[in-house]
PDB file with one MODEL, atoms N, CA, C and O in Angstrom:
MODEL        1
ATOM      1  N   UNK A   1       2.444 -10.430 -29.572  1.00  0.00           N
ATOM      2  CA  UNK A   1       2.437  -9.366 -28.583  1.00  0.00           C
ATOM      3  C   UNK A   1       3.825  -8.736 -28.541  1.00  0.00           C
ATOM      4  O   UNK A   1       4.807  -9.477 -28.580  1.00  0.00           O
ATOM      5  N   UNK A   2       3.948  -7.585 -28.473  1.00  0.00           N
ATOM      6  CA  UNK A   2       4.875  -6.485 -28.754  1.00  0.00           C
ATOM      7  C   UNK A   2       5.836  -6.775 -26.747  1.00  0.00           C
ATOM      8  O   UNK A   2       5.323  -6.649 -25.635  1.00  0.00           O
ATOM      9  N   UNK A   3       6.978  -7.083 -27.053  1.00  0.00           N
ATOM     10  CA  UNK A   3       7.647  -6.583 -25.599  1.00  0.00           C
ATOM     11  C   UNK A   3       7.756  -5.735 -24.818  1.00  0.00           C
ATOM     12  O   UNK A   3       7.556  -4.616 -25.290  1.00  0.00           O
ATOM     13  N   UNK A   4       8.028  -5.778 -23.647  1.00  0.00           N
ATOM     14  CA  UNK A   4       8.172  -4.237 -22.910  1.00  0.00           C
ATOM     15  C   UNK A   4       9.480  -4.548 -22.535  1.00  0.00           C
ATOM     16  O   UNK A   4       9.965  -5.677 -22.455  1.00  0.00           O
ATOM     17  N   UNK A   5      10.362  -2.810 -22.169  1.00  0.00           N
ATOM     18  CA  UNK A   5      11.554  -3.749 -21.675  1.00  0.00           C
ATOM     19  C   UNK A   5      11.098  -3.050 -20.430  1.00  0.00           C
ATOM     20  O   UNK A   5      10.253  -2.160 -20.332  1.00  0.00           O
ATOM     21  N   UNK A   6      12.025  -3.787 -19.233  1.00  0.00           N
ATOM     22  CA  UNK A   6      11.853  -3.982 -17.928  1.00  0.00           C
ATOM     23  C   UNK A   6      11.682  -2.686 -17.278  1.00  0.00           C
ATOM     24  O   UNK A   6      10.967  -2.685 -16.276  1.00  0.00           O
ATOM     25  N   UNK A   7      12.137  -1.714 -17.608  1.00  0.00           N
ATOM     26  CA  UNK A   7      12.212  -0.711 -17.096  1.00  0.00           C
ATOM     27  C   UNK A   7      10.510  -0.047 -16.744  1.00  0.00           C
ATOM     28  O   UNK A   7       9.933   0.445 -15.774  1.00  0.00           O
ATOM     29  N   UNK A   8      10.135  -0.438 -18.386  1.00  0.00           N
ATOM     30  CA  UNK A   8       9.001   0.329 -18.670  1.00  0.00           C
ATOM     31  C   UNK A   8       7.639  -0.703 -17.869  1.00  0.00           C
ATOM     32  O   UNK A   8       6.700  -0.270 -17.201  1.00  0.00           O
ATOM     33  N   UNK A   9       7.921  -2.023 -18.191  1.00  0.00           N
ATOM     34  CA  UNK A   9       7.285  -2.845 -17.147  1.00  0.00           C
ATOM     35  C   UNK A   9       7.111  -2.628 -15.780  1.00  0.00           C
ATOM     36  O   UNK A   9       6.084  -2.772 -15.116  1.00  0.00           O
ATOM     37  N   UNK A  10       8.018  -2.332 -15.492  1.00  0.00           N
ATOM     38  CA  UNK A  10       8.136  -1.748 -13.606  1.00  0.00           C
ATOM     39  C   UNK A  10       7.480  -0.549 -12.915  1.00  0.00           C
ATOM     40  O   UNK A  10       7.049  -0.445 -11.767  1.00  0.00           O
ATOM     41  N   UNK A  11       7.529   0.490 -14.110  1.00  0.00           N
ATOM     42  CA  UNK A  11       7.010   1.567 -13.899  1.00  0.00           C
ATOM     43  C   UNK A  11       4.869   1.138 -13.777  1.00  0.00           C
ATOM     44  O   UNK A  11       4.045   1.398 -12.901  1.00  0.00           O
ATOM     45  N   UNK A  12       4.774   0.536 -14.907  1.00  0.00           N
ATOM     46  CA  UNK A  12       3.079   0.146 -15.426  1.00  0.00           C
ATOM     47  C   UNK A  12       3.139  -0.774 -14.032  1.00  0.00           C
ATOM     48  O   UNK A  12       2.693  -0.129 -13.083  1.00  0.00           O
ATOM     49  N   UNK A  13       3.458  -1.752 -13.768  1.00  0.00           N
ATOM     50  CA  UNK A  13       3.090  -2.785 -12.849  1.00  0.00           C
ATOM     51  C   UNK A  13       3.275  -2.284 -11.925  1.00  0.00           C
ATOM     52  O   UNK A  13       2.758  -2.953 -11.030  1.00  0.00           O
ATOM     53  N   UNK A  14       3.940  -1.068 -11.386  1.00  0.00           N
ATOM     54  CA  UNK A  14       3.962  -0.492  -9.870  1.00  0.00           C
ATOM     55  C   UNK A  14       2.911   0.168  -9.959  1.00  0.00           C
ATOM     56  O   UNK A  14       2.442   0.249  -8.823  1.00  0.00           O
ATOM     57  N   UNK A  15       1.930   0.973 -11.085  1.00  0.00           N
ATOM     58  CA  UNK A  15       1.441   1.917 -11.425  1.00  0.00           C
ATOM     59  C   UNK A  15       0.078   0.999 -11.036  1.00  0.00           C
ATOM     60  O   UNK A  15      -0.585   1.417 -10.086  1.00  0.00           O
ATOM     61  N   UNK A  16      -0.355  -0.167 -11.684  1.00  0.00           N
ATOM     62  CA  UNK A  16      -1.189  -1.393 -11.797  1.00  0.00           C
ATOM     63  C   UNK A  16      -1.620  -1.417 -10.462  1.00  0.00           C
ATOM     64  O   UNK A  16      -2.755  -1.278 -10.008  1.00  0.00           O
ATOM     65  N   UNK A  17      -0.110  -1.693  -9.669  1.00  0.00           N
ATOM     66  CA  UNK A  17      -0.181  -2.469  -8.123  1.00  0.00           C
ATOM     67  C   UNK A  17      -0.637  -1.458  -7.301  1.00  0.00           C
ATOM     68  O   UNK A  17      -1.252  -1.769  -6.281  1.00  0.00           O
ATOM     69  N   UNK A  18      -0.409  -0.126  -7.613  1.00  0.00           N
ATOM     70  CA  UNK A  18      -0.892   1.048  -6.684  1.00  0.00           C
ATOM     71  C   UNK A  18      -2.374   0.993  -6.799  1.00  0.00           C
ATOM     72  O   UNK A  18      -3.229   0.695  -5.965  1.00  0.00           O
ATOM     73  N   UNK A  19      -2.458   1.337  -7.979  1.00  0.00           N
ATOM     74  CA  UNK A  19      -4.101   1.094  -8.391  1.00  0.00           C
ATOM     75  C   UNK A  19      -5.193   0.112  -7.604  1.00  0.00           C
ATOM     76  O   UNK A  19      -6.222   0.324  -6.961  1.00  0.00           O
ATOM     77  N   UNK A  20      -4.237  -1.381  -8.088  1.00  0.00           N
ATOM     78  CA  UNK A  20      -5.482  -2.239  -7.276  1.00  0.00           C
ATOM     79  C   UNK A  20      -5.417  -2.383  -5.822  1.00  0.00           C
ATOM     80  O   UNK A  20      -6.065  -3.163  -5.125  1.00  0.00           O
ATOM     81  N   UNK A  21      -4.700  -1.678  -5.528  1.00  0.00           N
ATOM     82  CA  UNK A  21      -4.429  -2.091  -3.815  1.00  0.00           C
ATOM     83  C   UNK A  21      -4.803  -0.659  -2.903  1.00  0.00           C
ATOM     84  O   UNK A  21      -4.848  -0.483  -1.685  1.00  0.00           O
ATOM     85  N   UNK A  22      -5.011   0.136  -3.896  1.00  0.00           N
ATOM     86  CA  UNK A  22      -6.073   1.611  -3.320  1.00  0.00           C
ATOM     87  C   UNK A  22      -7.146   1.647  -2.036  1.00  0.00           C
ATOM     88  O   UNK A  22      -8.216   1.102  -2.304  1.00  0.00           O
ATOM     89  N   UNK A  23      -7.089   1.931  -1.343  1.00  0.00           N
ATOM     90  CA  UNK A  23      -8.242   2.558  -0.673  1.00  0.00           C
ATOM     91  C   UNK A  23      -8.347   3.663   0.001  1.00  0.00           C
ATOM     92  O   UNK A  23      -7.472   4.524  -0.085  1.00  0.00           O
ATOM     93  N   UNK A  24      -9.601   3.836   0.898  1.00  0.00           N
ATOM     94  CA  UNK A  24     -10.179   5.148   0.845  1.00  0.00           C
ATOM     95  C   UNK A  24     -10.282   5.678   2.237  1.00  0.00           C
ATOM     96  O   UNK A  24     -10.575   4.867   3.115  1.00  0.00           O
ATOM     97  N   UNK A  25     -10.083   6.923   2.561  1.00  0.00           N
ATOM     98  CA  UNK A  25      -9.404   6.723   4.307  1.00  0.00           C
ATOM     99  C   UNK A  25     -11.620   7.067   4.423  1.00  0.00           C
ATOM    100  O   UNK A  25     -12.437   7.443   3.582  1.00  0.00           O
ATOM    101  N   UNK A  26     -11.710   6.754   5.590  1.00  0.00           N
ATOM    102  CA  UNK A  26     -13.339   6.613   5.892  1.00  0.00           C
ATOM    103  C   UNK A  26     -12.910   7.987   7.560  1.00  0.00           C
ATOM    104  O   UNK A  26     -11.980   8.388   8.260  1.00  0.00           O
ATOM    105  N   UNK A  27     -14.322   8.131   7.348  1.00  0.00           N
ATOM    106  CA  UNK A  27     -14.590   9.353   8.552  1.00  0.00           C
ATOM    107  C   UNK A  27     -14.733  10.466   7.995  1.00  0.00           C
ATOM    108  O   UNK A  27     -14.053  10.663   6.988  1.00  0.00           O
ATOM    109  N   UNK A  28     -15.917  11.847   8.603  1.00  0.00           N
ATOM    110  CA  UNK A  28     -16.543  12.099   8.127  1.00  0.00           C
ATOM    111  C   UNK A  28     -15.912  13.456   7.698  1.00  0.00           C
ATOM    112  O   UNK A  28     -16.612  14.417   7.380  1.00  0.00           O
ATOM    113  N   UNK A  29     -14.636  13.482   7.706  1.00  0.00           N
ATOM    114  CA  UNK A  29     -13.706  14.471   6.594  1.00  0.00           C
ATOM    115  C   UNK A  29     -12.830  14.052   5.615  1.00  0.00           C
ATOM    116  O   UNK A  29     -12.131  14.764   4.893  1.00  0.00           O
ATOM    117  N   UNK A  30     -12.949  12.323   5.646  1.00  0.00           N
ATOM    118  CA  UNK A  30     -12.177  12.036   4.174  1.00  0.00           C
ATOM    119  C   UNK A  30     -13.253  11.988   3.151  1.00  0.00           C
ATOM    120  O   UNK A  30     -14.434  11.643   3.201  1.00  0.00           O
ATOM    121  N   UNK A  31     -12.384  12.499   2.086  1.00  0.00           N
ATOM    122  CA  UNK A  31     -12.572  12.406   0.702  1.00  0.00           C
ATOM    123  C   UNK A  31     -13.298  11.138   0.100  1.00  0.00           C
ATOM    124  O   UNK A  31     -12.552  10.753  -0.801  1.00  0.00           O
ATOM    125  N   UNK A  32     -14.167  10.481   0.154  1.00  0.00           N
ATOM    126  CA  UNK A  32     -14.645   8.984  -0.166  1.00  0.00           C
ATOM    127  C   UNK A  32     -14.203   8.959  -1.971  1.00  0.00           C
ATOM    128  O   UNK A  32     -14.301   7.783  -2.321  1.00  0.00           O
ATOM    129  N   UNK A  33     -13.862   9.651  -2.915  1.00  0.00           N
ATOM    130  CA  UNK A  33     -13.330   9.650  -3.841  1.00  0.00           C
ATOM    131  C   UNK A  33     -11.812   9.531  -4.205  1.00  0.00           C
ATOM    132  O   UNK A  33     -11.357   9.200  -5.300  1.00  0.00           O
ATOM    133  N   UNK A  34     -11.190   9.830  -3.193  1.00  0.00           N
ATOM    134  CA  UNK A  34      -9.831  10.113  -2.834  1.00  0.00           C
ATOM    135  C   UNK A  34      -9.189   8.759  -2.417  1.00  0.00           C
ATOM    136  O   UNK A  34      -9.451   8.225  -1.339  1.00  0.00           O
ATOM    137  N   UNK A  35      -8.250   8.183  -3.424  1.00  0.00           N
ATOM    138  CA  UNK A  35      -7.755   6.735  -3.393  1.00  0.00           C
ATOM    139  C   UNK A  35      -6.205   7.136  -3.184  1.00  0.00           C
ATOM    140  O   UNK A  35      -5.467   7.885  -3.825  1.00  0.00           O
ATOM    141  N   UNK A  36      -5.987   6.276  -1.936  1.00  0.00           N
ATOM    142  CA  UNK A  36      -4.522   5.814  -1.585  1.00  0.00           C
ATOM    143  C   UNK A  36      -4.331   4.625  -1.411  1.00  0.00           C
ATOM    144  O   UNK A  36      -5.068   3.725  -1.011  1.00  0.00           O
ATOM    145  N   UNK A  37      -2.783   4.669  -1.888  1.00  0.00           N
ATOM    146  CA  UNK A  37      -2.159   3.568  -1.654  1.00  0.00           C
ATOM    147  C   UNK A  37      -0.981   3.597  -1.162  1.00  0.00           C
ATOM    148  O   UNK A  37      -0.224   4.565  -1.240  1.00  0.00           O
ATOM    149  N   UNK A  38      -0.683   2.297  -0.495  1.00  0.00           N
ATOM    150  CA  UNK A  38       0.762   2.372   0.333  1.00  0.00           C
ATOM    151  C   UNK A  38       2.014   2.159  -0.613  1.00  0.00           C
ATOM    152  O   UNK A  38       2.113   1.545  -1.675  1.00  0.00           O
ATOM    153  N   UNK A  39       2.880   2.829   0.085  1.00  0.00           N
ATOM    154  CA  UNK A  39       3.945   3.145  -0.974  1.00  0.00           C
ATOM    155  C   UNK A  39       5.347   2.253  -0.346  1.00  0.00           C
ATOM    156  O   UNK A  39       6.235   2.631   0.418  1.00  0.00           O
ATOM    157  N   UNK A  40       5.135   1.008  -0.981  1.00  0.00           N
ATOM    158  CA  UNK A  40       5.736  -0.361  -0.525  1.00  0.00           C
ATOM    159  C   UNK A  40       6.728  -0.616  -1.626  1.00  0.00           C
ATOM    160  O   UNK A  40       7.344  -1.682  -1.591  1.00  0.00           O
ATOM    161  N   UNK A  41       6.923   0.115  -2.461  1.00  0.00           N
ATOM    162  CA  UNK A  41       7.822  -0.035  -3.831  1.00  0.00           C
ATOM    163  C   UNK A  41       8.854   1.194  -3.953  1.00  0.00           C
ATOM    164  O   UNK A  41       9.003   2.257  -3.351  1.00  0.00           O
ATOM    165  N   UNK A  42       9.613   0.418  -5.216  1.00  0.00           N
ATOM    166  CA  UNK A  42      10.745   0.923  -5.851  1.00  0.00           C
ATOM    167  C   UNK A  42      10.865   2.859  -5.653  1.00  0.00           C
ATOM    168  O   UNK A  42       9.978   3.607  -6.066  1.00  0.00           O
ATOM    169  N   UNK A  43      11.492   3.100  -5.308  1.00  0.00           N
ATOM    170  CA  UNK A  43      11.293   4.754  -4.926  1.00  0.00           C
ATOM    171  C   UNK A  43      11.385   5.317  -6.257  1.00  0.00           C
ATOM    172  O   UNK A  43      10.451   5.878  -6.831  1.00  0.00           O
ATOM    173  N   UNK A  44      12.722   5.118  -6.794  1.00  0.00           N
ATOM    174  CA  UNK A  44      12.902   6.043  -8.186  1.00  0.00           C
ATOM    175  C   UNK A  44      11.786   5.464  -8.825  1.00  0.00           C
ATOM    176  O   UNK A  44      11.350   6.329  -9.585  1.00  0.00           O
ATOM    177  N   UNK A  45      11.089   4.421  -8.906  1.00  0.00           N
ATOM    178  CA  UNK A  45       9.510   4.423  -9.272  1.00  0.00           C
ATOM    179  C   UNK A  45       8.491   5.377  -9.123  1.00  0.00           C
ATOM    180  O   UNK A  45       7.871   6.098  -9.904  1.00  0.00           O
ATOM    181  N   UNK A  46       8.485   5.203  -8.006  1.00  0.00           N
ATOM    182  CA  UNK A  46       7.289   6.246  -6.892  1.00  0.00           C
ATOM    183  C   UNK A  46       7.921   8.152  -7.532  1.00  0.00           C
ATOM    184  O   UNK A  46       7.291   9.162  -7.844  1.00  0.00           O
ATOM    185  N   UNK A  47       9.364   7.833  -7.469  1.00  0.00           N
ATOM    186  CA  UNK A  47       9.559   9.340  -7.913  1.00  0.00           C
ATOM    187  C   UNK A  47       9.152   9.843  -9.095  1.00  0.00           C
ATOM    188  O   UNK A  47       8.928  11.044  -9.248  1.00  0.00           O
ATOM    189  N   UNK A  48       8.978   8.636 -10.369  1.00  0.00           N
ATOM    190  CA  UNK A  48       9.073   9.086 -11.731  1.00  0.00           C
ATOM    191  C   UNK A  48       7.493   9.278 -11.704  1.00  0.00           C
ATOM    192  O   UNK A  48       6.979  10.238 -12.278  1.00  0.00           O
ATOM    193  N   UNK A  49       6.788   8.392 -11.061  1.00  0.00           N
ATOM    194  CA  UNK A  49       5.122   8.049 -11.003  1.00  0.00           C
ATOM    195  C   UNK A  49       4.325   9.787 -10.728  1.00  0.00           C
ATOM    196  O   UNK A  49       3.278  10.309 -11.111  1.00  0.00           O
ATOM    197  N   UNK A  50       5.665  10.297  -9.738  1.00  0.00           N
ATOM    198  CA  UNK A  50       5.156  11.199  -9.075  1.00  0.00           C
ATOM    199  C   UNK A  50       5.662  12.424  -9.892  1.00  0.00           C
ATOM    200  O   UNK A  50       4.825  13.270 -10.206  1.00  0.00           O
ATOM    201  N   UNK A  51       6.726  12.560 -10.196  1.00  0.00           N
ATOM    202  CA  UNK A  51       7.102  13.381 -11.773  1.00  0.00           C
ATOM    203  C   UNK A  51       5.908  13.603 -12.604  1.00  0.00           C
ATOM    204  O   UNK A  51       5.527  14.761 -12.773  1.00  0.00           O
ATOM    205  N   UNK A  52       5.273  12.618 -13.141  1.00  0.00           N
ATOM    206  CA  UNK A  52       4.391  12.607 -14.051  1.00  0.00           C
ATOM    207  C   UNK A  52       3.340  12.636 -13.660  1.00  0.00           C
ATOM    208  O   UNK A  52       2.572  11.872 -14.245  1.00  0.00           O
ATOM    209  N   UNK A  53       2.668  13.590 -12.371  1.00  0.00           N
ATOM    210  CA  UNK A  53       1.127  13.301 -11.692  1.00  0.00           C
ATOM    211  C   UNK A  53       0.673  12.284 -12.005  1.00  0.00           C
ATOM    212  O   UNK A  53      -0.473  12.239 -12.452  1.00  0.00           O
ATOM    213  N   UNK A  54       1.332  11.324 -11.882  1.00  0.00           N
ATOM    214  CA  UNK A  54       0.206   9.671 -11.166  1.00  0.00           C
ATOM    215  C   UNK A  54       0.122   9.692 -10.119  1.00  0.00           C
ATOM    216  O   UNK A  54      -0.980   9.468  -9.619  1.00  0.00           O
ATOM    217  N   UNK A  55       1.158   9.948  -9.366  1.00  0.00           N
ATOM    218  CA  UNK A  55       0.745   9.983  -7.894  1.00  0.00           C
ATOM    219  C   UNK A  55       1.563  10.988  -7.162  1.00  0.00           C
ATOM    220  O   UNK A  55       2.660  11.288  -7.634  1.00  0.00           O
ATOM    221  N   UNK A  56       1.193  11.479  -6.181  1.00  0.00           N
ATOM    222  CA  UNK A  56       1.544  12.482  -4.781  1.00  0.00           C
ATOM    223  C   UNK A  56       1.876  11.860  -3.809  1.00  0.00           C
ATOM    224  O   UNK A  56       1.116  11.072  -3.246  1.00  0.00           O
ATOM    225  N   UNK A  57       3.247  12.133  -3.376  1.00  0.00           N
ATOM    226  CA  UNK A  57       3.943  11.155  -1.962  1.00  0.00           C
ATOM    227  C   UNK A  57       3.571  11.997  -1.058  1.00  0.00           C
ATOM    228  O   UNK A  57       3.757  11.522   0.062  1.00  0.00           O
ATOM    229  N   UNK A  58       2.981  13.382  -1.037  1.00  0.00           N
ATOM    230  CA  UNK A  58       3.513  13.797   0.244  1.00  0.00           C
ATOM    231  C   UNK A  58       4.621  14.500   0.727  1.00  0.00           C
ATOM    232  O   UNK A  58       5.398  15.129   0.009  1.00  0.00           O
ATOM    233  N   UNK A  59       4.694  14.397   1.923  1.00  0.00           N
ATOM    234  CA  UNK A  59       6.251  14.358   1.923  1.00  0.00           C
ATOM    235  C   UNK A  59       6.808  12.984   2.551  1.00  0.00           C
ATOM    236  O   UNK A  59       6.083  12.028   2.825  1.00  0.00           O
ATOM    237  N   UNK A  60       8.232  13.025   2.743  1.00  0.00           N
ATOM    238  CA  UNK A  60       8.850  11.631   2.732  1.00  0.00           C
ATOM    239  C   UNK A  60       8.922  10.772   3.953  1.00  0.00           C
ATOM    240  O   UNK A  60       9.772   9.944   4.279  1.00  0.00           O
ATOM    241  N   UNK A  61       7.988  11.108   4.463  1.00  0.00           N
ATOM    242  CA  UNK A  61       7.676  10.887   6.091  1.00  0.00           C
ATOM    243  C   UNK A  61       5.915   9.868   5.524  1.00  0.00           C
ATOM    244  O   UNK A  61       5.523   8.789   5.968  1.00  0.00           O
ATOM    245  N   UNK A  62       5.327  10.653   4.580  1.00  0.00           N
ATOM    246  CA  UNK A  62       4.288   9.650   4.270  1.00  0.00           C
ATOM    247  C   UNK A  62       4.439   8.507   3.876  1.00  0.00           C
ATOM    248  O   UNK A  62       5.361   8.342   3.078  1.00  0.00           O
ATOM    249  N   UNK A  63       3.600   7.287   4.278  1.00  0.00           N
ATOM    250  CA  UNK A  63       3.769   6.032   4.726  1.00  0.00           C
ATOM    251  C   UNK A  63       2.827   5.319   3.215  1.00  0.00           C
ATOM    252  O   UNK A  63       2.811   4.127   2.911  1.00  0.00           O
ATOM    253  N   UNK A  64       2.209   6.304   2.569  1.00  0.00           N
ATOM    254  CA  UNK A  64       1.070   6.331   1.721  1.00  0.00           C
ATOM    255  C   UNK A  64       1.028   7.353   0.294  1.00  0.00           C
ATOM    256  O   UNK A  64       0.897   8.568   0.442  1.00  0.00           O
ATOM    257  N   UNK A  65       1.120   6.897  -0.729  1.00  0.00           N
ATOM    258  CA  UNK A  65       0.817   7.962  -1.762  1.00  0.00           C
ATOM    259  C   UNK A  65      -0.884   7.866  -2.063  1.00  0.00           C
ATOM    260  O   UNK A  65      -1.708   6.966  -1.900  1.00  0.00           O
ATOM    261  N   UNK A  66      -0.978   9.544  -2.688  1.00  0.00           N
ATOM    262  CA  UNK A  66      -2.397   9.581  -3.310  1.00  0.00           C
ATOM    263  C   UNK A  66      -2.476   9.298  -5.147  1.00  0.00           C
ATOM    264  O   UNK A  66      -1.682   9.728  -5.984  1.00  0.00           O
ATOM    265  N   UNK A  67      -3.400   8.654  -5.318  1.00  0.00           N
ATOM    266  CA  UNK A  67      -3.374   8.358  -6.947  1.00  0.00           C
ATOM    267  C   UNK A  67      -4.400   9.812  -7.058  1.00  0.00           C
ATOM    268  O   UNK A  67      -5.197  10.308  -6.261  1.00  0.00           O
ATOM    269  N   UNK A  68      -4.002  10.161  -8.287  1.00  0.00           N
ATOM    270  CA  UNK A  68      -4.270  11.283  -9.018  1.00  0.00           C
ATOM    271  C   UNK A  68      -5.165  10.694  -9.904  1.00  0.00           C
ATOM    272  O   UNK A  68      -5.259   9.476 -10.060  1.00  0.00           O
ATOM    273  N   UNK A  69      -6.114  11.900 -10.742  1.00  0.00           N
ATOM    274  CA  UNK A  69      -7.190  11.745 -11.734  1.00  0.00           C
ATOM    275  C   UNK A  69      -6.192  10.800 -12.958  1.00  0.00           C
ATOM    276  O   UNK A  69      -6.360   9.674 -13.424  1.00  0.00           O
ATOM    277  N   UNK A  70      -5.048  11.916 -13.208  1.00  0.00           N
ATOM    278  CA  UNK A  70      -4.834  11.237 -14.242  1.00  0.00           C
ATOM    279  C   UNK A  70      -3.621   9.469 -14.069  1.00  0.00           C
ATOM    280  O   UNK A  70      -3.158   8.704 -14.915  1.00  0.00           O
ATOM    281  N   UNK A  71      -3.565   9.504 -12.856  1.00  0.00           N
ATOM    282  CA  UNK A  71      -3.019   8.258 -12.353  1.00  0.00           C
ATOM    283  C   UNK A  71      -4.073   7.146 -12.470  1.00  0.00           C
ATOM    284  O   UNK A  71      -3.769   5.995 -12.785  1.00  0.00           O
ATOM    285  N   UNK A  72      -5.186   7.498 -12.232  1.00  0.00           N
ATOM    286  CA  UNK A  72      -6.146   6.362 -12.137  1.00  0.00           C
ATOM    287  C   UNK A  72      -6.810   6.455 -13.642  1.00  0.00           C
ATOM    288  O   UNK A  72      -7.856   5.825 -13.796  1.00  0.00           O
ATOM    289  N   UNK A  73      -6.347   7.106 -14.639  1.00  0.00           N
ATOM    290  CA  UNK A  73      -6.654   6.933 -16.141  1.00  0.00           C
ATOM    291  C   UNK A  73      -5.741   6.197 -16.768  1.00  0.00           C
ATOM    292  O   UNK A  73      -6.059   5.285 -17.532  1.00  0.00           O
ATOM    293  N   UNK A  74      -4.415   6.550 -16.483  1.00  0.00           N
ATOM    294  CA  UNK A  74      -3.424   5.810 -16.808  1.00  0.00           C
ATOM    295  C   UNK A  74      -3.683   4.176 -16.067  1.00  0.00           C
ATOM    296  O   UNK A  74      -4.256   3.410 -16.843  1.00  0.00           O
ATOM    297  N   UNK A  75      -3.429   3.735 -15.062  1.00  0.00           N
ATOM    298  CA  UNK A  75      -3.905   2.653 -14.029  1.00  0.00           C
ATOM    299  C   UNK A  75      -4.943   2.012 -15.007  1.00  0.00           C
ATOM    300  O   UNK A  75      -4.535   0.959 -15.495  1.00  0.00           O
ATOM    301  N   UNK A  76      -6.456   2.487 -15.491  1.00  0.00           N
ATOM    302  CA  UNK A  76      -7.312   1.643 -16.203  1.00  0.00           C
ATOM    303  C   UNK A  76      -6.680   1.422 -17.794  1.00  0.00           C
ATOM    304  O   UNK A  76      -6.581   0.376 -18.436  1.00  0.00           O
ATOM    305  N   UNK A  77      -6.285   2.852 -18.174  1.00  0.00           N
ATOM    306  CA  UNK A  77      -5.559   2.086 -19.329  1.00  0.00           C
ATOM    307  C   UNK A  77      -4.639   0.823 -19.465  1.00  0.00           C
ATOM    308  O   UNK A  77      -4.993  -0.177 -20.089  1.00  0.00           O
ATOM    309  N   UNK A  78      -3.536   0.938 -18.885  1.00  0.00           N
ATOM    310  CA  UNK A  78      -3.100  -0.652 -18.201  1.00  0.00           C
ATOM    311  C   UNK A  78      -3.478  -1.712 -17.864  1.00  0.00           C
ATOM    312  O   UNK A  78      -2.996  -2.834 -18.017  1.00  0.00           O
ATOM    313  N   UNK A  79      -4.899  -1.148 -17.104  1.00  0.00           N
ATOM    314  CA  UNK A  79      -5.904  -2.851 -16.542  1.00  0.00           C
ATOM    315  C   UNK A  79      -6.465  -3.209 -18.101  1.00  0.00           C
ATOM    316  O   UNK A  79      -7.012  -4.280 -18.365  1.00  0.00           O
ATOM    317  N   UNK A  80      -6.201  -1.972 -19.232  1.00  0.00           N
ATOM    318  CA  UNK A  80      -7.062  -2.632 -20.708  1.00  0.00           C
ATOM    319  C   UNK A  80      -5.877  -3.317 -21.258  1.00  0.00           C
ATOM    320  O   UNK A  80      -5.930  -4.534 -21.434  1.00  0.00           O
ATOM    321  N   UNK A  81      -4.719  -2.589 -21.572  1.00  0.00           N
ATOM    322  CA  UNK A  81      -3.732  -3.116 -22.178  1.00  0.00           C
ATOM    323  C   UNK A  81      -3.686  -4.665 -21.451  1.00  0.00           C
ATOM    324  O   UNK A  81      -3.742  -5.558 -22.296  1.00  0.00           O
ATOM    325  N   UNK A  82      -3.584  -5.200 -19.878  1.00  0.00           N
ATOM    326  CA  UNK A  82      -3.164  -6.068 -19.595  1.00  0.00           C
ATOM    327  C   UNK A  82      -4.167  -7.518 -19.412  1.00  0.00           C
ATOM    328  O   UNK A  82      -4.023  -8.683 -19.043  1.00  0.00           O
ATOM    329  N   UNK A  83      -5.191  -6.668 -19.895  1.00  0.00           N
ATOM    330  CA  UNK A  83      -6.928  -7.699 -19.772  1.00  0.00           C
ATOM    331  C   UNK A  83      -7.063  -7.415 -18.455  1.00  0.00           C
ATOM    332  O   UNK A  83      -7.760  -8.375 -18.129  1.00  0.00           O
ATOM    333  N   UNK A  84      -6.873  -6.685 -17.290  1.00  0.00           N
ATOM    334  CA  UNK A  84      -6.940  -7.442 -15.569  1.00  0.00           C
ATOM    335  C   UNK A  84      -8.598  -6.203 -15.596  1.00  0.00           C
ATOM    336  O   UNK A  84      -8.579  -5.005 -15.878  1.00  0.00           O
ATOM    337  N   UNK A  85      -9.723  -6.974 -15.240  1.00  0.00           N
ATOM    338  CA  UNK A  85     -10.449  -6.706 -14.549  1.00  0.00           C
ATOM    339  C   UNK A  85     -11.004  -5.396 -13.594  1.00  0.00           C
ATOM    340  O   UNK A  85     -11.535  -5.965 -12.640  1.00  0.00           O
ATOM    341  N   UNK A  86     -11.093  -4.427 -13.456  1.00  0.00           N
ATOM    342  CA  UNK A  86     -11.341  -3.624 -12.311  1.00  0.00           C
ATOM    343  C   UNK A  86     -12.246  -4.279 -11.410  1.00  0.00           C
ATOM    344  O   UNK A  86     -13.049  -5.149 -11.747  1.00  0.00           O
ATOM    345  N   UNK A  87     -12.029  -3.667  -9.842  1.00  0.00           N
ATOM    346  CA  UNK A  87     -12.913  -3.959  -8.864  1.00  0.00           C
ATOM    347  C   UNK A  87     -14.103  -3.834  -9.053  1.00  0.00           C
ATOM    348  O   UNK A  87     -14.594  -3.106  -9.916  1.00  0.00           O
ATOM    349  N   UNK A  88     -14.750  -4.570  -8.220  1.00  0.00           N
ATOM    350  CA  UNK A  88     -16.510  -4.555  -8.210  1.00  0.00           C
ATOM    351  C   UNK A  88     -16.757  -4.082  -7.017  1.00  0.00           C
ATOM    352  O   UNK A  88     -16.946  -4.828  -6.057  1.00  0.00           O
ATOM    353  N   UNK A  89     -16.784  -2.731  -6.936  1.00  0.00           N
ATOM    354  CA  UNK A  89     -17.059  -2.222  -5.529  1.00  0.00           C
ATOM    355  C   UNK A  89     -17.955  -1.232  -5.850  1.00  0.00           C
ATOM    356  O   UNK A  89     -18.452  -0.539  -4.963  1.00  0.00           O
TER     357      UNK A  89
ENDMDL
END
C-alpha cells in the first residue's frame, strides 16, 4: 500500500469524518437530501475542503458546514479507497 503524507491524510479523513457524521435538518422546509455536518475540525481544513466545493461553511458564525454533490462523491470515493462501509439508512 502506497503512503499518504499527513497533510493529504488530514484533508481525506476530515473529508471521511464530515461525511459519516452528516445529517439532515428535519421539518417541513428542510431539504431531506441536504447533508450537514458539524464543523468540529481543523479550519485551514474546512477552508481548503471549502476551496474545492466539498463543502460550504456559510458564514463564520455557522456552527455547521453543508457537504456538496461533489463532496459526497469525493467522501464515497474515500469510503472505497479506505474499505469503510457506507450507512444503511
Amino acid at each position: 500500500m502506497n503512503k499518504t503524507d499527513a497533510e493529504t491524510a488530514m484533508e481525506e479523513l476530515t473529508m471521511l469524518l464530515l461525511y459519516l457524521s452528516h445529517f439532515t435538518e428535519q421539518g417541513r422546509l428542510a431539504d431531506p437530501s441536504a447533508k450537514r455536518a458539524w464543523k468540529g475540525y481543523d479550519f485551514s481544513i474546512l477552508n481548503k475542503l471549502d476551496e474545492e466545493d466539498h463543502i460550504r461553511q456559510g458564514s463564520h458564525r455557522s456552527k455547521s458546514v453543508y457537504i456538496t454533490k461533489t463532496g459526497e462523491a469525493r467522501a464515497k470515493a474515500l469510503m472505497e479507497k479506505y474499505g469503510i462501509e457506507d450507512w444503511k439508512r
